[in-house]
C-alpha angles and dihedrals in degrees: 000000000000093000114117121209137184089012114190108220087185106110099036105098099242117184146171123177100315094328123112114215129211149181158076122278109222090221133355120191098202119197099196091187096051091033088228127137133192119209117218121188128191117233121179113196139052110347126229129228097199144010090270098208097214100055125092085202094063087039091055096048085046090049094046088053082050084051095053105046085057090051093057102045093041085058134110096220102045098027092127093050134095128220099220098167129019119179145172112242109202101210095201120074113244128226092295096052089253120134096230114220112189116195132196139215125233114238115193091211083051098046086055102050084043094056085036088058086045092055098040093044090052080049090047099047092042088052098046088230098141100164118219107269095197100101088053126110106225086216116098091273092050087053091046095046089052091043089057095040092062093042092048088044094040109153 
């Protein structure tokens, strides 16, 4: 009962930097005695097994469960919280007939470039600076390259 889902971070006053951050959490599993929360989010689709380190798909999931860690401590609500699991929940069985959860690990070094992109990309955007994305690979190192690129040029 105490589950939260579809939780509107609208009106909490998230921010980082000078960026403003929205959105809803698919499913939060709050311990109010230990102040821990674990993010679930829905996924429809092929499941994965592991992290795979070479595809932007993957990166993306990994960097919306980042997002959303910073969401939820930056929040007025669950300020004194900590987010301690995030995971992906893949809604639909695999070939086996199993409901896959896939789980990450926060990485401190991870956690800051992410809140670094999120910064740079609000600064981007306010500025109208929307950099050309032609000379990027659309593979994971082609996604990197331009992430970096937008937090190193950051107006």
């Amino acid at each position: 009962p105490e589950d939260l889902h579809e939780y509107d971070f609208r009106k909490e006053g998230v921010l980082l930097g000078p960026a403003h951050l929205t959105g809803k959490i698919d499913k939060m599993i709050i311990d109010k005695q230990s102040k821990t929360i674990s993010i679930v989010d829905f996924k429809t689709g092929s499941s994965y097994k592991t992290w795979k380190t070479n595809d932007p798909k993957l990166h993306k999931y990994k960097q919306q469960l980042y997002m959303y860690k910073l969401l939820v401590e930056g929040s007025y609500t669950f300020a004194d919280y900590n987010v301690k699991d995030a995971y992906l929940q893949f809604v639909e069985p695999n070939a086996k007939g199993k409901i896959v959860d896939l789980h990450v690990d926060f990485d401190s070094v991870e956690l800051k470039r992410t809140r670094d992109l999120a910064i740079a990309v609000w600064k981007h955007v306010q500025a109208l600076s929307l950099p050309n994305i032609d000379k990027y690979d659309k593979s994971l190192k082609g996604v990197l390259e331009f992430e970096n690129d937008l937090i190193k040029n950051s107006p």
